[in-house]
Each structure stands twice: as structure tokens, then as C-alpha cells.
Residue frames relative to the residue before (quaternion, step in Angstrom):
aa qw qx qy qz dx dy dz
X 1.0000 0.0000 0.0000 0.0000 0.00 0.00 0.00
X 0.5424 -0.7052 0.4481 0.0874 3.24 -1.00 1.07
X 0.1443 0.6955 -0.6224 -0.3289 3.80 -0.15 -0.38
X 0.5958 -0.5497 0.4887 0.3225 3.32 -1.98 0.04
X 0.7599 -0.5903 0.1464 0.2296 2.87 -1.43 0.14
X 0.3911 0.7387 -0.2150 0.5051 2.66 2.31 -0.30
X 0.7581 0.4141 -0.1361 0.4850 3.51 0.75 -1.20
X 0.4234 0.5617 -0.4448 0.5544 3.91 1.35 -0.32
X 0.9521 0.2046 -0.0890 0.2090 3.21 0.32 -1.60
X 0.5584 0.4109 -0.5637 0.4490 2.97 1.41 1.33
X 0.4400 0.5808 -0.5354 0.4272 3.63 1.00 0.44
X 0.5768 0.5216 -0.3893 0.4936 3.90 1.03 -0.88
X 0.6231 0.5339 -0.3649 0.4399 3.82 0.63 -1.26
X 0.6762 0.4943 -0.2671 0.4765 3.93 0.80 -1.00
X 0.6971 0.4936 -0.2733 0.4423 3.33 1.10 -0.90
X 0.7156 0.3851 -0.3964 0.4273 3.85 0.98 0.03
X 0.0484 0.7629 -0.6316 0.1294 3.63 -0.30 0.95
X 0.8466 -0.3212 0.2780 0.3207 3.63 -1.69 0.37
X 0.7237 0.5043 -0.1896 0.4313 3.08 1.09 -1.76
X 0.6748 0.4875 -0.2864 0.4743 3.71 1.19 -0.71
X 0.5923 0.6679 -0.2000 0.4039 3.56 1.26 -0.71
X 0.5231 0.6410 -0.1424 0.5434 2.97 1.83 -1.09
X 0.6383 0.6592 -0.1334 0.3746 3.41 0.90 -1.61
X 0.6122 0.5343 -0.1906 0.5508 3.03 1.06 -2.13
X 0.7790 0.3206 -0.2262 0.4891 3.51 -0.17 -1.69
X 0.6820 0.5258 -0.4257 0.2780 3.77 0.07 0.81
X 0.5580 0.6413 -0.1746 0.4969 2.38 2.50 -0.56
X 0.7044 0.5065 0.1697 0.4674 3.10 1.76 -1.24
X 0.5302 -0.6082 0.5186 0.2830 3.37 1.14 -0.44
X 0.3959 -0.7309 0.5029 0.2367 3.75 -0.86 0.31
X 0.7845 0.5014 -0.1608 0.3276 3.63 1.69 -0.60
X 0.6626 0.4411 -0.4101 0.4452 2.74 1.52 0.72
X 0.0880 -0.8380 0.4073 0.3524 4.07 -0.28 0.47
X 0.5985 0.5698 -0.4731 0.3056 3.07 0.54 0.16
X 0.4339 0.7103 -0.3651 0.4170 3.68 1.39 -0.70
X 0.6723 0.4685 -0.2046 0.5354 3.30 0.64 -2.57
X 0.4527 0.6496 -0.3945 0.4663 4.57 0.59 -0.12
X 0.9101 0.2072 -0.0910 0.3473 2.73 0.22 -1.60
X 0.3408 0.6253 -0.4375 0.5491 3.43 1.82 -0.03
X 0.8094 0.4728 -0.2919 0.1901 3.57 0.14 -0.99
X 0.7930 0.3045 -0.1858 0.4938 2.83 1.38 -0.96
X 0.2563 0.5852 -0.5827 0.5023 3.61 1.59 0.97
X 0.7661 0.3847 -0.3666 0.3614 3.47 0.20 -1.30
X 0.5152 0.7302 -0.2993 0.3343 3.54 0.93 -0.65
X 0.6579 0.6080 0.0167 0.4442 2.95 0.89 -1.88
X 0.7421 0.5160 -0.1574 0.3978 2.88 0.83 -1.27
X 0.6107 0.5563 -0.1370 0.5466 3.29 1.59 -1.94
X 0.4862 0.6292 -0.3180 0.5164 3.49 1.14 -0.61
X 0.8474 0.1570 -0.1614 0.4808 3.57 -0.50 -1.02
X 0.4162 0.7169 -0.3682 0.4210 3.83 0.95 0.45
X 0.7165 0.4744 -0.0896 0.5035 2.71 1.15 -1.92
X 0.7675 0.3460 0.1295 0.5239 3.27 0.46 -2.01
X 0.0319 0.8570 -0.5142 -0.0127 3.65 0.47 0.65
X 0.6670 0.6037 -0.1966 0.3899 2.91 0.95 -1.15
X 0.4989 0.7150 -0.1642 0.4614 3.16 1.72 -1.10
X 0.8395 0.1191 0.1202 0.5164 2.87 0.06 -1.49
X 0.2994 -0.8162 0.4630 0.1730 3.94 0.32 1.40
X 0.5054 0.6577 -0.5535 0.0749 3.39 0.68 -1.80
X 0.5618 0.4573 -0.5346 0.4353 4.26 -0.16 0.14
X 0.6831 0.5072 -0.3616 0.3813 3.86 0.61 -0.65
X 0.5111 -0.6357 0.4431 0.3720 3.45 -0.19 0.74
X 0.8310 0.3463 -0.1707 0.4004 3.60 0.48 -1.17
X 0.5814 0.4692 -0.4208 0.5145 3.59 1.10 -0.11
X 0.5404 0.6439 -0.4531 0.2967 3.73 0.77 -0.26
X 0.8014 0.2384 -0.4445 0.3214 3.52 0.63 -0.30
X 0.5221 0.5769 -0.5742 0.2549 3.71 1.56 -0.22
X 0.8077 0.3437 -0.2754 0.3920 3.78 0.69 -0.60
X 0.0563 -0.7702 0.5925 -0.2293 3.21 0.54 1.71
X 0.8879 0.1782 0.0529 0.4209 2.93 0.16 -1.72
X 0.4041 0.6427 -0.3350 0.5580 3.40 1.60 0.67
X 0.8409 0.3787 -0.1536 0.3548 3.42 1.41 -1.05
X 0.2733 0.7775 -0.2941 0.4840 2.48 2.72 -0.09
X 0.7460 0.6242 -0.0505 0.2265 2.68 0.52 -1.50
X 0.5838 0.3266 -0.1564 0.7267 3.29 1.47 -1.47
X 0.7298 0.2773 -0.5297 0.3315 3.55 -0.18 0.26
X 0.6301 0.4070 -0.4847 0.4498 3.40 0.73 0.17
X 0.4421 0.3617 -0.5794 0.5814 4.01 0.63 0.63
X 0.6610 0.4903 -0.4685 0.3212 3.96 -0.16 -0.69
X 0.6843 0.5363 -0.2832 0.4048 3.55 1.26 -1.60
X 0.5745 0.6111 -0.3552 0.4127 3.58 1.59 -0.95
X 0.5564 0.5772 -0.3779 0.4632 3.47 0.66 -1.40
X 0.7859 0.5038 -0.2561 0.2511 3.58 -0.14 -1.56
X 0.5899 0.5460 -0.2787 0.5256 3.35 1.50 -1.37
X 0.6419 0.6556 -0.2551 0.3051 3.68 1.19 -0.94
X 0.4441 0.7732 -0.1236 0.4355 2.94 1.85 -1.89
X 0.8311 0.3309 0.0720 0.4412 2.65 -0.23 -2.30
């Protein structure tokens, strides 16, 4: 079972908090924001398809190109959240 996109992206939105922001910017340095972004929603992304395989296919050769633009997508809610966060 799939979830939609709606439901990825409020579990991502729940998944960016202070403590994870922290994480990023340790990885990254405090002086760059767009880096400490992209840290976040790698780690996100990442914690995602860990969790929620099933969810999130991108390892299956064929599910990679329907959720192109699906994954676009949820990372730009993840990148919001963070900018929000932070």
C-alpha cells in the first residue's frame, strides 16, 4: 500500500523539528542556508524511505520515474518545514 502524497507530507512536516535541524547544521556549518536545507531534507528523505519503504519506492527501479515529481514535491514541503523550523 502506497500512501499519498498528502499523508508523506504531513509525516515529513512532523519529521522536521529543532532536534533534527541541529543535526543538519552540524553537518554543515551554520553559514550556509541553503546547505543546512539541503541537509534536512536528505536526512528526512532518507528517515523516510527507512521507515516507509513501501511508501517511498525510489530503490525499485520502476517506481523511480512515477515518483519523480511526487518526490519533488515532498521535498519542497520538507525544505518549507525546515526554513519554518529554523
Amino acid at each position: 500500500m502506497f500512501l499519498t502524497l498528502g499523508e508523506l507530507s504531513r509525516i515529513a512536516r512532523m519529521m522536521v523539528n529543532g532536534p533534527r535541524l541541529a543535526g543538519a547544521r552540524s553537518k554543515v556549518g551554520p553559514s550556509d542556508p541553503d546547505a543546512l536545507l539541503d541537509e534536512a531534507v536528505s536526512d528526512v528523505m532518507v528517515d523516510l524511505s527507512m521507515a516507509l519503504p513501501a511508501a517511498l519506492p525510489a530503490a525499485l527501479p520502476a517506481a523511480v520515474a512515477a515518483l519523480g515529481e511526487d518526490e519533488a514535491r515532498l521535498q519542497a514541503v520538507i525544505r518549507g518545514a525546515a526554513r519554518r523550523a529554523g
